[in-house]
VEXRO-892307 format. One record per residue (C-alpha): residue in one letter; chain; x, y, z. Coordinates in nm, 2 decimals. Each point is the difference from the previous one (the first is absolute). Layout:
REM VEXRO-892307
("A" "A" (X Y Z))
...
REM end
This chain:
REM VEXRO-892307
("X" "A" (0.66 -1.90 -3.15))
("X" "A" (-0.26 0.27 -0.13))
("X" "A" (0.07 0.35 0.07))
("X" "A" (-0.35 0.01 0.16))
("X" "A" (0.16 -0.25 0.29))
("X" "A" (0.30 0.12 0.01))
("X" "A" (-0.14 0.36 0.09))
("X" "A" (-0.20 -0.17 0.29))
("X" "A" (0.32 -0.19 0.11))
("X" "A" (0.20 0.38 0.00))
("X" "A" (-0.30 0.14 0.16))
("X" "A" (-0.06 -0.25 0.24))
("X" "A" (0.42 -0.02 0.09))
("X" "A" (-0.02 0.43 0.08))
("X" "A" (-0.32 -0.01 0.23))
("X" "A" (0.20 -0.33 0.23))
("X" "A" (0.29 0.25 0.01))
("X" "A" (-0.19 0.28 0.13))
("X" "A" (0.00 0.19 0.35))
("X" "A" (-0.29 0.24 0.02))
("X" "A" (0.07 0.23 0.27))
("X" "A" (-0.20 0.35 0.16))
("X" "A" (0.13 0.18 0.29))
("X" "A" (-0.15 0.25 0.23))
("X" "A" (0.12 0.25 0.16))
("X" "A" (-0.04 0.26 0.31))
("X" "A" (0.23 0.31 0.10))
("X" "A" (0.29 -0.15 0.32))
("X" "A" (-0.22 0.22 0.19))
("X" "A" (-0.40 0.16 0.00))
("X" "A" (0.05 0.37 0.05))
("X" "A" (0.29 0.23 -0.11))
("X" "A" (0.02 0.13 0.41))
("X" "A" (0.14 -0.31 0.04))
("X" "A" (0.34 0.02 -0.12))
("X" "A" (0.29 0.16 0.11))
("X" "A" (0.07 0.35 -0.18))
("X" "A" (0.31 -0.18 -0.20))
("X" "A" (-0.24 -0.22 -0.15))
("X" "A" (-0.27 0.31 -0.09))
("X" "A" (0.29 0.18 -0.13))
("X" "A" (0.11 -0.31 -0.21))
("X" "A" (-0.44 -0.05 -0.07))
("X" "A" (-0.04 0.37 -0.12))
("X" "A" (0.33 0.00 -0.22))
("X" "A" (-0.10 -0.26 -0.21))
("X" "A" (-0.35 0.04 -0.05))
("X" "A" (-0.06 0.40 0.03))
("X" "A" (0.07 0.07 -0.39))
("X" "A" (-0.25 -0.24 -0.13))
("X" "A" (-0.32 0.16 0.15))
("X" "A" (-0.19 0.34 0.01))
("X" "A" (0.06 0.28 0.23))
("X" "A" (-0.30 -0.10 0.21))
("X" "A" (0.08 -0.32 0.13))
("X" "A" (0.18 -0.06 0.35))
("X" "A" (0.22 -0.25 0.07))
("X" "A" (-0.19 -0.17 0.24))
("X" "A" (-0.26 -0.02 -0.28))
("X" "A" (0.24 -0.11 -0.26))
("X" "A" (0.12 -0.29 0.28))
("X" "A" (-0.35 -0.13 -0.03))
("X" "A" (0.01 -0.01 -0.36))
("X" "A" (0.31 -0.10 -0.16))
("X" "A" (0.20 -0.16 0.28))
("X" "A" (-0.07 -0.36 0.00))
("X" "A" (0.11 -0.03 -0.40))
("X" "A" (0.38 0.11 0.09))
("X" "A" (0.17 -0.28 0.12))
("X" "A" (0.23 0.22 0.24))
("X" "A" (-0.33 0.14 0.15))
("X" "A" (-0.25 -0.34 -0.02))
("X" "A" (0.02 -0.30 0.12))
("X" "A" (-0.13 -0.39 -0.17))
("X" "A" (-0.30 -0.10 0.21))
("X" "A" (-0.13 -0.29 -0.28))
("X" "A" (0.18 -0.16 -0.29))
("X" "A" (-0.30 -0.22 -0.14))
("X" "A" (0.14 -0.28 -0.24))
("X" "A" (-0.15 -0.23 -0.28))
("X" "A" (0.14 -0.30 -0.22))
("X" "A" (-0.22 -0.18 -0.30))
("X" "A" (-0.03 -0.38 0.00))
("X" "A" (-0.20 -0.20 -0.18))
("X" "A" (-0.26 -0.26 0.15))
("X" "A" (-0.09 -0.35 -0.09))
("X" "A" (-0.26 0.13 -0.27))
("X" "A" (0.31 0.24 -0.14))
("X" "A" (-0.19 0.28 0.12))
("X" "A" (0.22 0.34 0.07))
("X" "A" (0.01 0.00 0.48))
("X" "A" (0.12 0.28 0.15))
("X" "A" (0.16 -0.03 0.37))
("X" "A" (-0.01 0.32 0.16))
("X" "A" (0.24 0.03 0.31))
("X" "A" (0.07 0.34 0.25))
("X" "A" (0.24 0.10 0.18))
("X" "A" (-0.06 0.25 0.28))
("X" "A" (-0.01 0.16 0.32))
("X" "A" (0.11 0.34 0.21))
("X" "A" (0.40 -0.14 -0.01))
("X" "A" (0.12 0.10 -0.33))
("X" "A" (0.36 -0.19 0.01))
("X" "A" (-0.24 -0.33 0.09))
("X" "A" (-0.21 0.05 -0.30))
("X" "A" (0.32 0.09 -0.24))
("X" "A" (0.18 -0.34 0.13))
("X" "A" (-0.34 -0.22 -0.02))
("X" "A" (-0.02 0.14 -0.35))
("X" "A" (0.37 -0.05 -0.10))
("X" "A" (-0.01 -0.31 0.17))
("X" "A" (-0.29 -0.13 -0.25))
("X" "A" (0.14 0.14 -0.32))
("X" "A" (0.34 -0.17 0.13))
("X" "A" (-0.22 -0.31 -0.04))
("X" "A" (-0.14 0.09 -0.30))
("X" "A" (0.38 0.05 -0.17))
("X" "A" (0.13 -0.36 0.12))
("X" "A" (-0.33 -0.14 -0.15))
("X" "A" (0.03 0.20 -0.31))
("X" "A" (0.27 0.19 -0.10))
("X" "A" (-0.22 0.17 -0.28))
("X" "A" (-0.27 0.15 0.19))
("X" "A" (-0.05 0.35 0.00))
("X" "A" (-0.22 0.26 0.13))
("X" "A" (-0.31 0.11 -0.15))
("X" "A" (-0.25 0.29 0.14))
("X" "A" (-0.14 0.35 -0.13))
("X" "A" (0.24 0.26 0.05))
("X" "A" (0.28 -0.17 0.14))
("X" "A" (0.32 0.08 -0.19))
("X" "A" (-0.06 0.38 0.13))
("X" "A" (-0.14 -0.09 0.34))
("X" "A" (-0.09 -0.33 0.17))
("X" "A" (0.39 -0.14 -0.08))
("X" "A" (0.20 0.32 0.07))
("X" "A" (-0.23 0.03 0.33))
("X" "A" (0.11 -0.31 0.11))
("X" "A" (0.38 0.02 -0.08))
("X" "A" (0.00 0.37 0.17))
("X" "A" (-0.19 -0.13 0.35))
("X" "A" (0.27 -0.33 0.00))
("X" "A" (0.33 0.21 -0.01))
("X" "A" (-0.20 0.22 0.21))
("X" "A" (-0.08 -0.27 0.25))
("X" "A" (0.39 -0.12 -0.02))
("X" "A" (-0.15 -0.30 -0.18))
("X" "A" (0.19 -0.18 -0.31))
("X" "A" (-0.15 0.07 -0.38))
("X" "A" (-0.02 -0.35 -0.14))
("X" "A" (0.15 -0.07 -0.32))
("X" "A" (-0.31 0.03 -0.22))
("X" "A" (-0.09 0.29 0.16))
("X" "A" (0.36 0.18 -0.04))
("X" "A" (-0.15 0.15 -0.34))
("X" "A" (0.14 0.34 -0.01))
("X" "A" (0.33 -0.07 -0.20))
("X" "A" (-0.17 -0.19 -0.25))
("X" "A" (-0.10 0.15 -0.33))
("X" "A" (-0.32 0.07 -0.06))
("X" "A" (-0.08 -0.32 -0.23))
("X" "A" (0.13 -0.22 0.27))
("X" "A" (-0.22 0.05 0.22))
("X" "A" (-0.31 -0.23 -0.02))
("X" "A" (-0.32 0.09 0.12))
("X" "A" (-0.36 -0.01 -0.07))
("X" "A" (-0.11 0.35 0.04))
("X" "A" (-0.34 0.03 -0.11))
("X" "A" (0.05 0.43 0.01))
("X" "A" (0.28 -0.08 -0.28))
("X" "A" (-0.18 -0.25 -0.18))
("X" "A" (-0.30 0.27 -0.02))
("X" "A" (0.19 0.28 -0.11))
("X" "A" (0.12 -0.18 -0.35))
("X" "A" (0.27 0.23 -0.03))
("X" "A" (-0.19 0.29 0.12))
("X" "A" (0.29 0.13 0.31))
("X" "A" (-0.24 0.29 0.02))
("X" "A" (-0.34 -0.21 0.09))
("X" "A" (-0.05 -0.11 0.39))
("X" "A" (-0.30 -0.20 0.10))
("X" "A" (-0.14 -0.12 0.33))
("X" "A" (-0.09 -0.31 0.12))
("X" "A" (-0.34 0.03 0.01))
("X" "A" (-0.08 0.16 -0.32))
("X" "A" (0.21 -0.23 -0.21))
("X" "A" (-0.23 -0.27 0.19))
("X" "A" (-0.28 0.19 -0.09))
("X" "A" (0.03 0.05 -0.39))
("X" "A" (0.12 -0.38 -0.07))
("X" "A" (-0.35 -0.10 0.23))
("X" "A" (0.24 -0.20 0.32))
("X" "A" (-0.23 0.06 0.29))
("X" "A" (0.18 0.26 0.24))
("X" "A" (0.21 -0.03 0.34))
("X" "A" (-0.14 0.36 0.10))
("X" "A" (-0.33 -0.09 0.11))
("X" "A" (0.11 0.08 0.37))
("X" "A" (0.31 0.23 0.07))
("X" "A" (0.25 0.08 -0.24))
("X" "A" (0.39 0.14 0.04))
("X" "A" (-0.07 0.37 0.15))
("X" "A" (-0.22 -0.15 0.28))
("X" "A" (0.23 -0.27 0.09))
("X" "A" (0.27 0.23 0.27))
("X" "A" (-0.37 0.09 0.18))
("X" "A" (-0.13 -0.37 0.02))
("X" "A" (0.32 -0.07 0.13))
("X" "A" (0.05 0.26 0.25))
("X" "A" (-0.35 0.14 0.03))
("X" "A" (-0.19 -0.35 0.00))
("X" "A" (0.27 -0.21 0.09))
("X" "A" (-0.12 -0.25 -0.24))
("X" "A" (0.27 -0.18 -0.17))
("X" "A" (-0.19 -0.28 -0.11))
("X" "A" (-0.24 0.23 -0.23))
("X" "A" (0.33 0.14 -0.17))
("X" "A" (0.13 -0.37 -0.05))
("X" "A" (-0.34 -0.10 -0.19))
("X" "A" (0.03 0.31 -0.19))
("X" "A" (0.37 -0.09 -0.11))
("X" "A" (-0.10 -0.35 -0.08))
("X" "A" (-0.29 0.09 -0.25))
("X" "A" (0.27 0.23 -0.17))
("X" "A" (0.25 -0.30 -0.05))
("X" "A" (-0.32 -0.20 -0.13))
("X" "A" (-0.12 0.30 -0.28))
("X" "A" (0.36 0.02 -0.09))
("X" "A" (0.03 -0.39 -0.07))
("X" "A" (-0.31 0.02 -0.18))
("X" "A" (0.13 0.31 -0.23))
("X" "A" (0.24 -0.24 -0.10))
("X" "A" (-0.20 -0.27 -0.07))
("X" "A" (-0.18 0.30 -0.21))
("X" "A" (0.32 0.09 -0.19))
("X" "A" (0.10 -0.37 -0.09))
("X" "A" (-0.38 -0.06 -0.09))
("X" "A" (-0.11 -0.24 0.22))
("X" "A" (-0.34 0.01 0.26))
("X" "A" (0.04 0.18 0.34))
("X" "A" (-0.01 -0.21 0.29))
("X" "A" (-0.31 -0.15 0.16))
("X" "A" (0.00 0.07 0.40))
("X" "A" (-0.01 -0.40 0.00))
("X" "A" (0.38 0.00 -0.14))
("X" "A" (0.10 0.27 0.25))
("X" "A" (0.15 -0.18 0.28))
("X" "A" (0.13 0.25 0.32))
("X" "A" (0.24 -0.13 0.24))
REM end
């Protein structure tokens, strides 16, 4: 065997393995008036050092609360797994996960990775930014929810080379601890068409308790799982996906 096919073969072995996942999130409630003083205390303790003078707390609720897991809540974990077709063309099936009840969207989603792990006991998750928030996110809102941390998500007593993840933040950083980038603009320099042509993650608490319009929030989710995959597929070389080879279910 060539090295030229045996690359292929280790390429094509890591995308089969991988779980693509994107989560959004909302604060547990719209307005800061809404919870009870113990939880604005608790609110104002932890965020109050980290802005300016001039901002309230109710202002600072609207900001910053849904991307704290004791303050949010998981209203869309969008998922995504490569397969080839018949023509070994690169598919991607996109599937979400969603809804109002937060513990029935954690135990769907636990319930397909569960199926995922008896199929394949070496997949593992890939996304943009997920070692530092869509993972810890979801571990937090489970023991928060009195719901059981899988094994392969039971990741914090594991060293740091243990843990296995596609993380296309840490892939772009090449060392750089320093550098953060965003979805969108590391779409935008390697040319991937963009998944914020509609809303994107500071409009998604008002479309959901404004607009009530959970369905727009779930497309927006799934075109971020589907520019992540094709990062990926940028990284290791290959061509993005065609919309033909993106298969929703």
């Amino acid at each position: 065997m060539n090295l030229f096919v045996f690359l292929i073969l280790i390429t094509s072995t890591m995308l089969k393995n991988l779980f693509i996942i994107d989560i959004e999130t909302v604060p547990i409630v719209e307005n800061f008036e809404e919870l009870s003083s113990e939880w604005q205390n608790l609110w104002w303790n932890k965020i109050s050092k980290s802005l300016t003078s001039d901002i309230t707390p109710e202002e600072s609720w609207k900001m910053k609360a849904g991307i704290y897991a004791e303050f949010g809540k998981i209203v869309c974990i969008s998922t995504a797994y490569f397969y080839e077709n018949d023509k070994r063309e690169q598919c991607l099936k996109v599937k979400s996960i969603y809804g109002e009840n937060e513990k029935e969207v954690l135990k769907q989603f636990t319930d397909l990775c569960n199926k995922m792990y008896k199929h394949n006991k070496n997949f593992y998750f890939g996304g943009h930014n997920i070692k530092e928030f869509d993972i810890p996110y979801i571990c937090r809102r489970l023991m928060i929810n009195e719901l059981s941390i899988p094994q392969y998500l039971w990741l914090h007593e594991r060293k740091p080379w243990e843990v296995q993840m596609f993380d296309t933040l840490n892939w772009w950083k090449f060392g750089d601890n320093k550098n953060y980038i965003s979805l969108h603009l590391l779409a935008s320099v390697l040319k991937i068409p963009t998944s914020k042509d509609d809303i994107d993650g500071s409009k998604v608490q008002e479309v959901f308790y404004k607009e009530k319009n959970l369905q727009r929030i779930v497309t927006y989710c799934q075109k971020d799982v589907i520019v992540c995959a094709n990062i990926i597929l940028k990284y290791k070389d290959l061509p993005i996906l065609s919309e033909k080879n993106i298969i929703f279910s």
